[in-house]
DRENMAR-500760 format. One record per residue: residue number from 1; x, y, z of N, C-alpha, C in turn. Coordinates in steps of 0.2 Angstrom, whole numbers, always signed. Layout:
residues N
R    n   n_px   n_py   n_pz  ca_px  ca_py  ca_pz   c_px   c_py   c_pz
R  NUM      X      Y      Z      X      Y      Z      X      Y      Z
...
end
This chain:
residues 381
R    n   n_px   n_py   n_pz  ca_px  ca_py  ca_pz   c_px   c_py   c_pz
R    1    -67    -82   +288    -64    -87   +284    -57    -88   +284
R    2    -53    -95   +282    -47    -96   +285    -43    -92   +280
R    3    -36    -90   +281    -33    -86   +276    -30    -92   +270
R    4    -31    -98   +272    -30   -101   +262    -34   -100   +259
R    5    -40    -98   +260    -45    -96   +252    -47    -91   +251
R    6    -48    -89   +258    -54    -81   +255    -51    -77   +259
R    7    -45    -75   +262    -44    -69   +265    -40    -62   +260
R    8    -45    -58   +262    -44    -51   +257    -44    -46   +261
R    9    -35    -46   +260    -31    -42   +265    -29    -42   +272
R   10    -26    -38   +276    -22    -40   +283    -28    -43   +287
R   11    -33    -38   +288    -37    -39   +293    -44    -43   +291
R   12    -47    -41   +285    -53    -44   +284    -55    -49   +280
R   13    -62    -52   +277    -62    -59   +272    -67    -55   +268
R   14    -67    -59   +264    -75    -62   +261    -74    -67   +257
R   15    -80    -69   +256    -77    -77   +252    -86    -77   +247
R   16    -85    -84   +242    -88    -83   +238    -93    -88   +240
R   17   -100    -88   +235   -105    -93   +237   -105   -101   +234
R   18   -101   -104   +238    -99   -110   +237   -105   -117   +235
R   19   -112   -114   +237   -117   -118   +233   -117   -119   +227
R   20   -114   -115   +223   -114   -117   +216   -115   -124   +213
R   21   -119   -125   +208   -121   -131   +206   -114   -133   +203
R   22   -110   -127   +198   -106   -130   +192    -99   -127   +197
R   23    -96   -127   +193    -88   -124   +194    -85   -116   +189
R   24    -92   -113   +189    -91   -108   +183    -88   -102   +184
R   25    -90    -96   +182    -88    -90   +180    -87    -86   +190
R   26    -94    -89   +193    -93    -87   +200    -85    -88   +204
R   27    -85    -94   +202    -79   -100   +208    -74    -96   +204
R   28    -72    -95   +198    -67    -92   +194    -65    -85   +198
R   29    -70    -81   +196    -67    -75   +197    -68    -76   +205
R   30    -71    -78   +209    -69    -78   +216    -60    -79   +217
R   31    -58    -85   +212    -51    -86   +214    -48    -81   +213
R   32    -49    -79   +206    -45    -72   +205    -43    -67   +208
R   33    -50    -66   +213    -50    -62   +217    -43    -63   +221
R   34    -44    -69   +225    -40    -71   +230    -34    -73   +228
R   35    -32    -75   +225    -27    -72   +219    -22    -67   +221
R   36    -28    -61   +219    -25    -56   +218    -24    -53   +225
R   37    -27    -55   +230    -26    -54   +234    -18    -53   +238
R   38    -17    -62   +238    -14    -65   +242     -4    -64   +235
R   39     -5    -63   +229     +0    -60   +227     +3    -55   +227
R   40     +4    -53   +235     +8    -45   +234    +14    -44   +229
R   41    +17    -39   +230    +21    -37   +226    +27    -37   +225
R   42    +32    -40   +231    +36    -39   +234    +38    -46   +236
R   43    +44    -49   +232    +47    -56   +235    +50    -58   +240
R   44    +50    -62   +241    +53    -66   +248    +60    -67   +248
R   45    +64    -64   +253    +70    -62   +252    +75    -69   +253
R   46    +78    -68   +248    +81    -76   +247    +88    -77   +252
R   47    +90    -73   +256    +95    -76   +260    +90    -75   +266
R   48    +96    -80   +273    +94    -79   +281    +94    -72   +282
R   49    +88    -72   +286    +87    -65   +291    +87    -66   +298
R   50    +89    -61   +300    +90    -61   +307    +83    -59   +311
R   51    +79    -61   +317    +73    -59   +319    +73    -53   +322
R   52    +81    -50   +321    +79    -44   +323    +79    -38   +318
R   53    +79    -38   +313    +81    -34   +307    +71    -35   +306
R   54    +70    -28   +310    +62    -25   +308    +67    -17   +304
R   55    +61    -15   +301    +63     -8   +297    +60     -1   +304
R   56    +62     -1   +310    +59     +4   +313    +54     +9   +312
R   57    +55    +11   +306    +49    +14   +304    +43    +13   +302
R   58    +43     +4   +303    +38     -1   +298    +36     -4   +306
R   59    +38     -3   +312    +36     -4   +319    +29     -9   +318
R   60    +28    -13   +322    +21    -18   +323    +17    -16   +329
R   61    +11    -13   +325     +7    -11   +333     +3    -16   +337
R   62     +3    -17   +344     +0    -22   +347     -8    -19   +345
R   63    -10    -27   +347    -17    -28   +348    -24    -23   +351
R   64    -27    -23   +347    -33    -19   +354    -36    -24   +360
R   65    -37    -21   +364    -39    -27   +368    -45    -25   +368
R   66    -51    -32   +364    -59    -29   +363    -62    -35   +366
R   67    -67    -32   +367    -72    -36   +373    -75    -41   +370
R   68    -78    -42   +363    -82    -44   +361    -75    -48   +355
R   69    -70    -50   +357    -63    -53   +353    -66    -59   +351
R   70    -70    -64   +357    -70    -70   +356    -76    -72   +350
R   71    -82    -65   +349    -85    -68   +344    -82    -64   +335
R   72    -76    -62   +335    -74    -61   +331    -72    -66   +327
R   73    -70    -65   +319    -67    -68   +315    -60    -73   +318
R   74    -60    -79   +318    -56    -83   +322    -53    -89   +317
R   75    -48    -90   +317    -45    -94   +311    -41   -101   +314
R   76    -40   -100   +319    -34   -108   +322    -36   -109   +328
R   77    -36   -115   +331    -35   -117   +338    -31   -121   +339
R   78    -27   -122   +345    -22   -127   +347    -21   -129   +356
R   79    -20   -132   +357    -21   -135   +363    -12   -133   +368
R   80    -10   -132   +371     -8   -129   +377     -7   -132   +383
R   81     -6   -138   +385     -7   -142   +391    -14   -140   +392
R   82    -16   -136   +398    -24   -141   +401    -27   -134   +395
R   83    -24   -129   +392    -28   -121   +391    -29   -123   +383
R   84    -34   -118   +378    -36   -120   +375    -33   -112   +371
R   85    -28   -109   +365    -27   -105   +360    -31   -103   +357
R   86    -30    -96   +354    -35    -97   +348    -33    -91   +344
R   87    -34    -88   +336    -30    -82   +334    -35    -82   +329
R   88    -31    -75   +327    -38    -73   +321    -38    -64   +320
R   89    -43    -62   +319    -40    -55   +314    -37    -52   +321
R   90    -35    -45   +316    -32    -40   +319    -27    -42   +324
R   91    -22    -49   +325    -21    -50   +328    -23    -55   +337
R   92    -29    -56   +335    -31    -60   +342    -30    -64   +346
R   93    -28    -66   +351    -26    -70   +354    -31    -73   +359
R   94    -34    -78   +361    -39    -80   +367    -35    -86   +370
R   95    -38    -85   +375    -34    -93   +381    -41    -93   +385
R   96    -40   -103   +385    -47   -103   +389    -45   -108   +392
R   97    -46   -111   +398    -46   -118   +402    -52   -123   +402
R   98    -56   -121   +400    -63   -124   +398    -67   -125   +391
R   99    -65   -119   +386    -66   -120   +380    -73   -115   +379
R  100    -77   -114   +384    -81   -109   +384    -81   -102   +386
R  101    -76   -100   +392    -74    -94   +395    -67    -91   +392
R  102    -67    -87   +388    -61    -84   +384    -58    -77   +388
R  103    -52    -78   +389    -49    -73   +391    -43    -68   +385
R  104    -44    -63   +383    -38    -61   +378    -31    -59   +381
R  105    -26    -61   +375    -20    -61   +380    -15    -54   +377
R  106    -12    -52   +379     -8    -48   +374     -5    -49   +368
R  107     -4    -47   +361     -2    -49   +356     +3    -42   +354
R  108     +8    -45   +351    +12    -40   +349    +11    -35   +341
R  109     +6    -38   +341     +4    -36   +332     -3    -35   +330
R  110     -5    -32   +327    -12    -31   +326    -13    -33   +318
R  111    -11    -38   +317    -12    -41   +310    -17    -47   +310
R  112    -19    -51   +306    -24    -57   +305    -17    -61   +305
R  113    -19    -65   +309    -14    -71   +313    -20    -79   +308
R  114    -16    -83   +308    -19    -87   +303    -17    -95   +305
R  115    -11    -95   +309    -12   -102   +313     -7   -100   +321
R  116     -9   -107   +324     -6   -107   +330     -5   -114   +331
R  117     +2   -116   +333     +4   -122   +335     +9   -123   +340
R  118     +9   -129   +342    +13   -128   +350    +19   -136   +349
R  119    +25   -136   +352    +28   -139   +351    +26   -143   +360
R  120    +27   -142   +363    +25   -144   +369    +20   -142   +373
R  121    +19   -142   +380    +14   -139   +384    +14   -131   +384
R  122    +21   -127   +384    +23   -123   +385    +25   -117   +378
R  123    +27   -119   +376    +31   -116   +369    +27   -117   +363
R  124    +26   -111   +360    +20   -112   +353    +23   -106   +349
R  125    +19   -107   +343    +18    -99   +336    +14   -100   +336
R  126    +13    -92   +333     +7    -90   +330    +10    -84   +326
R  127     +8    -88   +319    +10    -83   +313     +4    -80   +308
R  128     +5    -76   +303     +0    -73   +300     +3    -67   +295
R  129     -1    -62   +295     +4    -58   +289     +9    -54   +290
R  130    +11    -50   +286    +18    -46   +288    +23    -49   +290
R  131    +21    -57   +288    +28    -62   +289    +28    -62   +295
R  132    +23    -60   +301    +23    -62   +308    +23    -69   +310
R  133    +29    -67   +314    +29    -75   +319    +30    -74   +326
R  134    +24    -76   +330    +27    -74   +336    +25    -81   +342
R  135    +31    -79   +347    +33    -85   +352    +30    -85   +358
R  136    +28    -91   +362    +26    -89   +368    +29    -97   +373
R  137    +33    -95   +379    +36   -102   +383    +33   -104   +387
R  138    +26    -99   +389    +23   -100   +395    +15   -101   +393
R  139    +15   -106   +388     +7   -110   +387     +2   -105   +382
R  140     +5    -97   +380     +1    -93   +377     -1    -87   +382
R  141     +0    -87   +390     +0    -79   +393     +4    -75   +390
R  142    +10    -74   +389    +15    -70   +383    +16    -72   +377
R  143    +17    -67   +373    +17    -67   +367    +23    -63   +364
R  144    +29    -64   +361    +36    -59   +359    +36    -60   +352
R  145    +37    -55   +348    +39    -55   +342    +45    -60   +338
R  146    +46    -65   +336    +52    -66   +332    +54    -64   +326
R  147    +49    -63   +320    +48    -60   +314    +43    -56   +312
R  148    +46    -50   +308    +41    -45   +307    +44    -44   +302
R  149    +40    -43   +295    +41    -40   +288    +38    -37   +285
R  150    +35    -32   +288    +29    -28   +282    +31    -26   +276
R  151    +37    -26   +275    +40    -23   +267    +39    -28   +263
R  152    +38    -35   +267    +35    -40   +262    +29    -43   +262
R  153    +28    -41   +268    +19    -40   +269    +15    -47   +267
R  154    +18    -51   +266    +14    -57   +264    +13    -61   +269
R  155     +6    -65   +270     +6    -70   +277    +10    -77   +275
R  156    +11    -79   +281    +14    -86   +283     +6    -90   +282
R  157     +6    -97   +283     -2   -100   +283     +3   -106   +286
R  158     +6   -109   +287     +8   -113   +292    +16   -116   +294
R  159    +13   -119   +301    +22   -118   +302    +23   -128   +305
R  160    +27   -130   +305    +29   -138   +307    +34   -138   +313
R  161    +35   -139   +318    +40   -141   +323    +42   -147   +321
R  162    +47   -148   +318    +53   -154   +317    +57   -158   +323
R  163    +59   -152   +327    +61   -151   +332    +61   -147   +336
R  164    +64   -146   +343    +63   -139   +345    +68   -134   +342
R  165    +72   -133   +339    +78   -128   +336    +75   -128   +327
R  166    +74   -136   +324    +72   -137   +318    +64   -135   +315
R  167    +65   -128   +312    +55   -126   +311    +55   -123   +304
R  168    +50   -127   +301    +49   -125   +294    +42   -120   +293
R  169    +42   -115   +290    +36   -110   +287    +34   -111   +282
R  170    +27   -110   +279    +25   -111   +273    +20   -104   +274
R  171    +22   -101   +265    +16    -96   +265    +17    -93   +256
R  172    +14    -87   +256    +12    -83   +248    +16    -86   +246
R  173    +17    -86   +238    +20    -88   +231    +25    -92   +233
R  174    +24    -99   +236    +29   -102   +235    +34   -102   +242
R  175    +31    -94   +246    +39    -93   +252    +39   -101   +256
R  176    +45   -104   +258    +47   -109   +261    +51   -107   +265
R  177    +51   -107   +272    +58   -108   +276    +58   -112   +281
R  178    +65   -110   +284    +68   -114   +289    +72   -113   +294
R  179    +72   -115   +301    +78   -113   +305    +79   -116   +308
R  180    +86   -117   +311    +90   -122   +314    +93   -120   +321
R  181    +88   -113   +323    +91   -112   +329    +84   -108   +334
R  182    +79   -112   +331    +71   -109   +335    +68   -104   +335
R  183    +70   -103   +329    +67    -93   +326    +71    -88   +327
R  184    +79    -90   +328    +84    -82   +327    +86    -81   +322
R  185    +88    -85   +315    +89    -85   +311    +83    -88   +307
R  186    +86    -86   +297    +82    -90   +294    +85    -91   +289
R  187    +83    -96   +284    +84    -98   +278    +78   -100   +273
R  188    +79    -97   +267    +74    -99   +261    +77   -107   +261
R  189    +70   -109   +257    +72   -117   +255    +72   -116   +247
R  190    +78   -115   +243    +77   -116   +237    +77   -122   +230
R  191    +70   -122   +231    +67   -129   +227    +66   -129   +222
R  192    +68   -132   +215    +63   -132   +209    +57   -133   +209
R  193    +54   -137   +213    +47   -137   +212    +43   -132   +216
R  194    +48   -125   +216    +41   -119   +221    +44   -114   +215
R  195    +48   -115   +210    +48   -110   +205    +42   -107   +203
R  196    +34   -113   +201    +29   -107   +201    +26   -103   +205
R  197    +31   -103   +211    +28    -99   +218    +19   -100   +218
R  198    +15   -106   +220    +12   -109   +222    +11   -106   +231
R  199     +4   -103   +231     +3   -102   +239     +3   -110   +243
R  200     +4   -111   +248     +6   -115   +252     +4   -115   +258
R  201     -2   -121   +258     -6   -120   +263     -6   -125   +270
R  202     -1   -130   +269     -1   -135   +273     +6   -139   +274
R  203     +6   -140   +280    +15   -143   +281    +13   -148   +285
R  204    +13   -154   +284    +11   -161   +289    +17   -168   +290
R  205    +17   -168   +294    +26   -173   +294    +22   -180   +295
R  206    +21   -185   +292    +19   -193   +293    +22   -196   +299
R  207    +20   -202   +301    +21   -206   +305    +31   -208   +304
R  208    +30   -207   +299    +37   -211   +297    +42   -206   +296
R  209    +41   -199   +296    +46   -194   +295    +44   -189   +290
R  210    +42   -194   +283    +42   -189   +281    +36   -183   +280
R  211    +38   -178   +275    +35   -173   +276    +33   -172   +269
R  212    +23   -169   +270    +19   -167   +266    +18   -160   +265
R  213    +18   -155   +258    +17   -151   +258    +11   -147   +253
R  214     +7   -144   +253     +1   -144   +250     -2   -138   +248
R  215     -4   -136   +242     -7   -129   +243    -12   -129   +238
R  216    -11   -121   +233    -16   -120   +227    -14   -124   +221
R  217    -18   -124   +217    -17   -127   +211    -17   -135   +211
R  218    -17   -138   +217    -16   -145   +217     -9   -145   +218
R  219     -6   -142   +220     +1   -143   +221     +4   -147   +228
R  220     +7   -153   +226     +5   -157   +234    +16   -158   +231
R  221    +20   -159   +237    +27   -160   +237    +31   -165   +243
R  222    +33   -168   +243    +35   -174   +248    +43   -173   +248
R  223    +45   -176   +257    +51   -173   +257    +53   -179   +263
R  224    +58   -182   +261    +60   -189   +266    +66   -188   +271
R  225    +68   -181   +269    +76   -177   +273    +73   -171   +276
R  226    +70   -172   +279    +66   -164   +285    +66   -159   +281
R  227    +64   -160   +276    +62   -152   +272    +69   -150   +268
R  228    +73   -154   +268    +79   -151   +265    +79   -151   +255
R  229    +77   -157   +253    +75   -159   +247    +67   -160   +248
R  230    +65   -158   +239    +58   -160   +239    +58   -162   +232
R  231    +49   -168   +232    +47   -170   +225    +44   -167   +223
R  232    +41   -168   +218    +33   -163   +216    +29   -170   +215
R  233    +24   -171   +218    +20   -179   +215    +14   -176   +211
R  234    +12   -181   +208     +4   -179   +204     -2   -179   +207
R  235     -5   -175   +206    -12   -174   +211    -16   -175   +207
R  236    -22   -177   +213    -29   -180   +208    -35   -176   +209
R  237    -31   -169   +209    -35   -164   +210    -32   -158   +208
R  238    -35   -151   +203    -30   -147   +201    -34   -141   +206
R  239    -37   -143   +209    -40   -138   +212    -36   -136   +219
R  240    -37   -131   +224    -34   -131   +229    -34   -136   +237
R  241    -27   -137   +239    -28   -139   +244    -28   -136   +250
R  242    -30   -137   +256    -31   -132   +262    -29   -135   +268
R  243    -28   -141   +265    -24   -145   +274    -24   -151   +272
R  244    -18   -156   +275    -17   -160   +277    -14   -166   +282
R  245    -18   -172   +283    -18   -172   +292    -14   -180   +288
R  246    -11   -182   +295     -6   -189   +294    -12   -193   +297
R  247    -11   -201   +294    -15   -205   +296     -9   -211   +296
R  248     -9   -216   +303     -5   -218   +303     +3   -217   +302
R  249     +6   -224   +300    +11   -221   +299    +16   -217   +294
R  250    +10   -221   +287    +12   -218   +279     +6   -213   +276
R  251     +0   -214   +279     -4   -212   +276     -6   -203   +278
R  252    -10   -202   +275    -11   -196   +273    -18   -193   +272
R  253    -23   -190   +273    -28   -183   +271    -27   -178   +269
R  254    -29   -178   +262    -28   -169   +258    -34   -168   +258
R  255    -38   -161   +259    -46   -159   +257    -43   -150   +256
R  256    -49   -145   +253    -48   -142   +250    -54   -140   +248
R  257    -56   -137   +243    -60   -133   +239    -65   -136   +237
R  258    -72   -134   +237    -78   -138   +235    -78   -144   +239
R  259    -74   -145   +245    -77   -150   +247    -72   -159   +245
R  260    -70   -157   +243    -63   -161   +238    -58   -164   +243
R  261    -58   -171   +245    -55   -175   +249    -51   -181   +246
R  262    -45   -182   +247    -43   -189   +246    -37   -194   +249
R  263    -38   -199   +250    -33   -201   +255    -28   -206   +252
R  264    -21   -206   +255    -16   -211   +251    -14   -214   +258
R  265    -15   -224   +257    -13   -226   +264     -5   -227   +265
R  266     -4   -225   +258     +5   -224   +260     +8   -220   +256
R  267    +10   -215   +256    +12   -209   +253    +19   -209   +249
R  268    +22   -214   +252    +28   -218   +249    +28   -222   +240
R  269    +20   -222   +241    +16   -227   +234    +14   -222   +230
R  270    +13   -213   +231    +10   -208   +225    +16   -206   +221
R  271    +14   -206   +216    +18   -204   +209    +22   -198   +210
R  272    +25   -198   +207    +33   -193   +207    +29   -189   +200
R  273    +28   -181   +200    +26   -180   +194    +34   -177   +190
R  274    +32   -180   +185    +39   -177   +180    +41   -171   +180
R  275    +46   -169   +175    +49   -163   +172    +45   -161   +168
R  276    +43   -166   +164    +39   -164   +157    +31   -162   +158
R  277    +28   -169   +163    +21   -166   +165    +20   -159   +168
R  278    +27   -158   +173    +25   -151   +176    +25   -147   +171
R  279    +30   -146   +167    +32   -140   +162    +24   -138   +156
R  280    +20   -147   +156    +15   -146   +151     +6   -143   +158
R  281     +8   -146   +163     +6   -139   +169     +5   -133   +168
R  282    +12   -128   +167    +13   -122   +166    +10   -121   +160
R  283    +12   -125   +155     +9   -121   +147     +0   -120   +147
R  284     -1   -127   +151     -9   -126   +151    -11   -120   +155
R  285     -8   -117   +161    -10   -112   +168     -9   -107   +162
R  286     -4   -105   +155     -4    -99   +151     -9    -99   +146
R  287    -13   -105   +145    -16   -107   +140    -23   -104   +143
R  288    -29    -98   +140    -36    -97   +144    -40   -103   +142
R  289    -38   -105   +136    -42   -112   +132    -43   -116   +135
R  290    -36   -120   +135    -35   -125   +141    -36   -127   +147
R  291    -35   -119   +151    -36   -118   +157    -43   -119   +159
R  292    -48   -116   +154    -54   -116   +155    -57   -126   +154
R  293    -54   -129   +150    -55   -133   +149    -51   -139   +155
R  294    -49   -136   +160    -47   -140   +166    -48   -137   +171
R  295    -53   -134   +174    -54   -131   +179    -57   -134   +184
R  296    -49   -137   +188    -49   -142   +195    -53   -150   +195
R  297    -52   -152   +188    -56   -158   +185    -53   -163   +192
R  298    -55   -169   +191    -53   -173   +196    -51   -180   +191
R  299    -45   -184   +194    -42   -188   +192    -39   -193   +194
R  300    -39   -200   +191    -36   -205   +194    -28   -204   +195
R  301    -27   -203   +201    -20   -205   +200    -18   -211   +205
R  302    -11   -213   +203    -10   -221   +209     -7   -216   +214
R  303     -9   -221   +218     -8   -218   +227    -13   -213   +230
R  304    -17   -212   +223    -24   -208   +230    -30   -211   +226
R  305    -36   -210   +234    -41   -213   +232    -44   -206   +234
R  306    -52   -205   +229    -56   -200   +229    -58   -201   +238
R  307    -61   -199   +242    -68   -196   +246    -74   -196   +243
R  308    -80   -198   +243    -83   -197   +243    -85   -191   +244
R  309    -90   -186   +244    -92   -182   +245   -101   -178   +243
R  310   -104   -180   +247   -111   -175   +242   -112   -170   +245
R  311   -110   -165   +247   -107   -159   +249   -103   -157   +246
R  312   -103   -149   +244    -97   -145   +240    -97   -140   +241
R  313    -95   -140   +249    -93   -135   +253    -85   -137   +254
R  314    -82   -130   +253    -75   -132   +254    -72   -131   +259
R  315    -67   -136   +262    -65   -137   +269    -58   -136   +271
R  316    -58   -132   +278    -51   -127   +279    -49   -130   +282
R  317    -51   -133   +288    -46   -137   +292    -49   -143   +296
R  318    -45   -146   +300    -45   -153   +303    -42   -155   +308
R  319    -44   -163   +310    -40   -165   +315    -41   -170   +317
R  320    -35   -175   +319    -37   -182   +320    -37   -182   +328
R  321    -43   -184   +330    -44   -185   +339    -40   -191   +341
R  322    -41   -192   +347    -36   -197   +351    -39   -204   +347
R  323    -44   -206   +348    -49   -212   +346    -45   -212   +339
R  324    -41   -207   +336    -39   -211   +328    -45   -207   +322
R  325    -51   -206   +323    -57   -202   +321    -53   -195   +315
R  326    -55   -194   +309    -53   -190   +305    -58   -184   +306
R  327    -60   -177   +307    -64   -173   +308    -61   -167   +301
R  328    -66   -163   +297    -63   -159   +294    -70   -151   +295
R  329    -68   -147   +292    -71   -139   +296    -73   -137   +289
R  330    -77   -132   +287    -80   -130   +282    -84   -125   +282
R  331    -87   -122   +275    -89   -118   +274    -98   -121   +277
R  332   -101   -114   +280   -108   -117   +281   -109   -122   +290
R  333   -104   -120   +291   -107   -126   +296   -106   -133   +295
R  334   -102   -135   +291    -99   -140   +288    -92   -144   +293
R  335    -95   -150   +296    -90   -155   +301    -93   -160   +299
R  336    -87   -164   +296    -87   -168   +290    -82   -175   +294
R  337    -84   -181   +295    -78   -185   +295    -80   -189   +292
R  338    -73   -193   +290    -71   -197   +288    -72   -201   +285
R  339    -74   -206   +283    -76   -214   +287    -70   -218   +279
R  340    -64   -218   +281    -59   -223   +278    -60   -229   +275
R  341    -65   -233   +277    -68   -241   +277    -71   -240   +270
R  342    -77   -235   +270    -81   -232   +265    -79   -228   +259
R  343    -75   -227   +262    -70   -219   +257    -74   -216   +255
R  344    -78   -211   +261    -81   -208   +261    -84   -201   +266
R  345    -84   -195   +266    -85   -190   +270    -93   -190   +273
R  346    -95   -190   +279   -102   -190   +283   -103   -182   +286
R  347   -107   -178   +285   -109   -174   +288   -111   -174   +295
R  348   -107   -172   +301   -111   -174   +307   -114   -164   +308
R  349   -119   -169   +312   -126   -161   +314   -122   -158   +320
R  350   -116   -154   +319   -113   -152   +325   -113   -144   +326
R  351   -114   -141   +320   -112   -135   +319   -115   -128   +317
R  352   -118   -124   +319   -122   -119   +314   -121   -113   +309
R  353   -123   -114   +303   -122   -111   +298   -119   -105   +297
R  354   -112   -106   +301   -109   -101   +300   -101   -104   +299
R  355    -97   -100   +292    -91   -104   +291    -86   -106   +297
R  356    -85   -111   +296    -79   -113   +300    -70   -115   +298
R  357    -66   -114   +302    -59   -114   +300    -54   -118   +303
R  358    -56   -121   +308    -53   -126   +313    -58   -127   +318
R  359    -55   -135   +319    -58   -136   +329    -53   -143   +330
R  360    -58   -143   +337    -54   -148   +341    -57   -153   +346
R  361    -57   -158   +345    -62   -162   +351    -60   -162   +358
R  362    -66   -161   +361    -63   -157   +370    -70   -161   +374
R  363    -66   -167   +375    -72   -172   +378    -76   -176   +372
R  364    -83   -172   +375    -88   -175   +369    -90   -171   +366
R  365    -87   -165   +366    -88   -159   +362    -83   -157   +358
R  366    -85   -152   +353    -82   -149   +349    -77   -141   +350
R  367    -74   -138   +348    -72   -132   +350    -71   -131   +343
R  368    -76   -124   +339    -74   -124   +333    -72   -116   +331
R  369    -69   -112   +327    -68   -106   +327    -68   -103   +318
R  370    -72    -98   +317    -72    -97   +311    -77    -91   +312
R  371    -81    -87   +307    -83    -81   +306    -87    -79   +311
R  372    -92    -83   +317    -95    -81   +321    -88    -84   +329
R  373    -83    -82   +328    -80    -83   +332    -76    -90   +335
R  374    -76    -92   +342    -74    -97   +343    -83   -100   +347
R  375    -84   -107   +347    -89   -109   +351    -88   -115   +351
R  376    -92   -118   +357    -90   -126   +360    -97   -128   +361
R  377    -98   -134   +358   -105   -137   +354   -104   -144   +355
R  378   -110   -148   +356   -109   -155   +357   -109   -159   +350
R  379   -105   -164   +351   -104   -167   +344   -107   -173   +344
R  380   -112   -173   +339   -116   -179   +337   -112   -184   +332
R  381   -111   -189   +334   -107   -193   +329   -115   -196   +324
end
């Protein structure tokens, strides 16, 4: 399962039974669990570090190279020119040119790697805990360390290429960075709106420039200066979010937890949330009264519309195909699109009950990767 919701600890998951009729004592203490997980102990160091300042003692052991890697626990895919990536526990790394035949590649770390992304045909990350980030120039054959923290030991969950030099990370309690020289250096982004250090699930740049930011709690944040400044907007959902994809040039997909989707056709049009609302936020999140009396209710706000949804399977990740088609991944064997016209989510029969964490469309097929590994399946629209 993908590390926004149910990863417990470097290497392994569990996750909770998302059938649930209600949203009660089960779905609660699962989050707490995760929670407690994903809140190490140890803060994010608020000035630029250098990616070479490892603690040598705290050394990153490479990967094992095991045979049966492809049908392991598998969390990201991403595309390479013709070759197809993929990452996931202990470090793994796959490269396939046909999306069926996996080769593993060397990895420099043997930690749960949590996404991969590629700026061009050639050049990619692939990040994950221990504040690992690591680089490859040549399509995902190599693999080199950039960043390595185990003293802070919390995972990244995604990264944004701005540019080639300009690249933002998002991860545990709010960590936010950025670099201006392609992973040599780094810098915090110090925001009021990540004061409640808020895990941070999703980095998405719109058609128009600007930038989407998205995690637990409902915490969704916009930013029209490449990440330099942020808003906090109101969301119409306090539950968590787990990813979000651009549609056009303003528009927007957020889905998440229980299956919870909604779309803004111009992200420029959602509400700004105050000082006051957020601050009456905090008091509710201290309040168990309260809190139990708003546990991820759902609400009109302007600028987003609900999804439909008769499914309450929660959804990790996604992807918009060339066709323009919104596809999202889930718990259960759950491959879920779109349909915008309807404003509403359709089950397509593409998958076997087994959670999913990402995919990609590879022809007339699917490429999906999650707890029974990676696998390429025909897609029934």
């Amino acid at each position: 399962m993908d590390a926004h919701a149910l990863l417990f600890g470097r290497h392994g998951i569990a996750g909770p039974n998302s059938r649930a009729a209600t949203y009660g004592r089960r779905m609660r203490t699962a989050l707490r669990r995760f929670v407690l997980a994903c809140l190490w102990a140890v803060s994010l160091p608020a000035a630029a570090q250098h990616a070479a300042d490892i603690d040598p003692t705290l050394a990153p052991r490479p990967a094992v190279m095991a045979p049966r890697a492809a049908t392991s626990l598998l969390l990201d895919i991403a595309r390479a020119g013709e070759h197809w990536i993929v990452v996931g526990q202990r470090g793994v790394i796959l490269r396939s040119s046909d999306g069926q035949h996996w080769q593993q590649m060397p990895s420099p770390v043997d930690v749960m790697l949590t996404r991969v992304r590629f700026f061009d045909d050639t050049r990619g990350w692939a990040l994950g805990y221990d504040g690992a980030v690591l680089e490859t120039r040549d399509g995902g054959r190599s693999w080199t360390l950039l960043r390595f923290d185990p003293q802070w030991g919390k995972p990244w969950f995604d990264v944004l290429f701005l540019d080639a030099e300009h690249i933002l990370l998002a991860g545990t309690n709010g960590a936010l960075m950025i670099t201006a020289d392609g992973g040599q250096t780094w810098q915090s982004i110090d925001t009021p709106v990540l004061e409640d250090g808020p895990n941070l699930y999703s980095l998405a740049a719109l058609g128009d420039g600007s930038l989407l930011l998205a995690g637990e709690r409902g915490f969704l944040a916009r930013s029209t200066d490449r990440g330099t400044t942020w808003q906090r907007l109101r969301s119409p959902y306090s539950g968590s979010y787990f990813g979000a994809l651009p549609v056009g040039e303003q528009g927007v997909v957020i889905f998440g937890l229980r299956g919870h989707a909604f779309y803004a056709a111009d992200l420029r049009a959602a509400e700004v949330l105050s000082a006051e609302a957020a601050q009456a936020l905090r008091e509710a999140a201290l309040d168990p009264t309260a809190a139990a009396a708003h546990i991820n209710p759902v609400s009109e706000v302007s600028g987003w519309t609900r999804l439909e949804n008769d499914d309450y399977e929660s959804l990790f990740g996604g992807t918009v195909t060339a066709d323009g088609r919104v596809l999202l991944f889930g718990m259960n064997g759950h491959v879920m699109q779109v349909d915008l016209t309807s404003r509403r989510l359709h089950r397509l029969p593409a998958a076997p009950e087994s959670n999913l964490n990402a995919g990609r469309l590879a022809g007339s097929d699917l490429i999906v990767v999650g707890t029974a590994g990676v696998q390429r399946l025909p897609l029934t629209r």
